[in-house]
C-alpha positions, 0 to 999 in steps of 0.5 A: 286230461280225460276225453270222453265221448260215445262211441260213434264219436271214435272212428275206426282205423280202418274206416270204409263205405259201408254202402259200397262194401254192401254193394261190393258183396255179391252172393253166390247163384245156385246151381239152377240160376247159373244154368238159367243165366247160361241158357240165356247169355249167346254161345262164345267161344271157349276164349272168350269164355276163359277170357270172360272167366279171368277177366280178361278184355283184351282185343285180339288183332285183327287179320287184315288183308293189304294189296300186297297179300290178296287172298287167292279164289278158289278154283271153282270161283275161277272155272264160273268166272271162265265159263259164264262169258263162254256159255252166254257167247253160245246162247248168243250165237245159237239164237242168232244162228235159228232166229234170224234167218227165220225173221229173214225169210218172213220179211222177205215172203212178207215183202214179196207178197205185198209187191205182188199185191200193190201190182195186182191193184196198180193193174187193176185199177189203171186197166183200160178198156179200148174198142176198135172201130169196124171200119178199121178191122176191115180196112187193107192191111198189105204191105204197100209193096214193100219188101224186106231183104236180109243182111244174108241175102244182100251179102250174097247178092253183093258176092255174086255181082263181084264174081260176074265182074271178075270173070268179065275182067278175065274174059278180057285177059283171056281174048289176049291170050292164044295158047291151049285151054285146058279143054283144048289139052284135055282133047288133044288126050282123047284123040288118036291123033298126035298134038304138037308141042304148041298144043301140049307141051306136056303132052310127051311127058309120062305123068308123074308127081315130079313131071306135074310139079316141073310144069306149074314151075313154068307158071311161077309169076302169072298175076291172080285173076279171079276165075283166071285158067290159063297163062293169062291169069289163074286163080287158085283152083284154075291153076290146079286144074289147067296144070293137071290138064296137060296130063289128062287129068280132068278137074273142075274149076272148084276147090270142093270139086277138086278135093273129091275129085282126088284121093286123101292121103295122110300128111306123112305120105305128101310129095311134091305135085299133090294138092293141098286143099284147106280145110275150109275149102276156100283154098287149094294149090301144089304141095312142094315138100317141108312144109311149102305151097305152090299157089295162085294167092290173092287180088294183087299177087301172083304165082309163087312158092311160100310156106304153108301158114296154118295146119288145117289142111290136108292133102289130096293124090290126083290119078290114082 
């Protein structure tokens, strides 16, 4: 049997889309087209370029960075991190440094101005005006008779009627007493006649510092008596002056008088029977060696030999 049919009934071997193989077949660019298509496509790089040329499409890893593998800063990162805090520090400190004591002192000229102003008005405004009568301008004004004294002047007065009530006290011990007075030795010196041993028991007796310190011995435990000269009772300087009586030797019932009356001698030099005066002038007895006075002490005590207490003294040699 025999088919027939026309040739679009016989189908190829090989049968394709005609429309797609139309697409499929793309026609060469020129060389202008391809430079035109060049110029606008954006720069790739040369792997991507060859990428493109072969097809290729296949991402490319991308580097990542972990908490494990930090990337490190450069050191110029680091030194403006270090020194930005060191820089704003100073400019802190340099404006800190010229601003605030200027703002101090401002406040301060300010506030003292405004103070002495706010008196200024307080002054002027509570001023007062007060007018004296004539009456009273001319009306007496004395004292009335009274009178002030001075703590000064009491005191000396105070001093001075002790003193009367200590010599009247020795006035009485004196009326007493029978013996020589150290005037009475004193002008037995002075006349040719010869006294008896009543009279001056020293009398025979050459001056000498040892002789002198022999005879205020004698007196060792006569009582103090305030202006006290003779064996009833002495006083400091009228023990001095009655034992230096007995050998001729004048002395005034006074310490400053007694310290002028002698020659001053260095302290290396002292021997028994010279007189220590205090410096002060407020004392004065015999000098007996290392460092020891004989004396007439204070109110209550009497004639003794007893350390020397302080170094402000010196000494003094009577007749020389």
């Amino acid at each position: 049997m025999t088919q027939t049919g026309s040739a679009a009934d016989v189908t190829p071997a090989n049968p394709t889309n005609t429309a797609n193989s139309t697409l499929d077949t793309v026609a060469p660019l020129t060389r202008r087209a391809a430079r035109e298509a060049e110029a606008k496509t954006p720069k790739r790089s040369s792997a991507t370029r060859a990428m493109r040329a072969t097809g290729t499409h296949a991402k490319q890893p991308v580097a990542t960075r972990t908490a494990s593998d930090p990337q490190k800063p450069s050191s110029s990162s680091r030194k403006r991190r270090f020194m930005a805090p060191i820089v704003l520090t100073m400019a802190a400190g340099m404006f800190g440094t010229m601003a605030v004591p200027a703002a101090f002192a401002t406040t301060q000229q300010s506030g003292a101005s405004d103070t002495a102003t706010a008196q200024q008005a307080i002054r002027t405004t509570q001023s007062q005006q007060l007018s004296v009568s004539d009456a009273a301008a001319l009306a007496d004004t004395s004292r009335d008779g009274y009178s002030a004294t001075s703590s000064a002047t009491l005191a000396a007065e105070k001093h001075a009627a002790e003193v009367q009530a200590a010599r009247a006290a020795t006035a009485a011990q004196y009326a007493s007493y029978k013996g020589p007075t150290a005037q009475d030795y004193l002008a037995s010196k002075t006349t040719t006649s010869t006294a008896s041993a009543s009279v001056a028991p020293a009398a025979n007796t050459p001056f000498s510092l040892p002789a002198v310190v022999a005879t205020a011995k004698q007196y060792i435990g006569t009582p103090y008596v305030f202006g006290g000269a003779d064996p009833s009772g002495f006083d400091c300087s009228g023990y001095v002056m009655f034992v230096y009586a007995q050998y001729g030797i004048k002395l005034a019932h006074s310490v400053p008088l007694q310290d002028q009356a002698g020659t001053t001698i260095p302290t290396s030099e002292a021997q028994p029977g010279d007189v220590v005066i205090f410096n002060n002038e407020a004392h004065d007895g015999f000098y007996m060696g290392n460092g020891m006075i004989m004396d007439a002490p204070k109110p209550g005590g009497s004639v003794s030999i007893r350390p020397i207490w302080t170094s402000d003294y010196h000494i003094v040699r009577m007749g020389v």
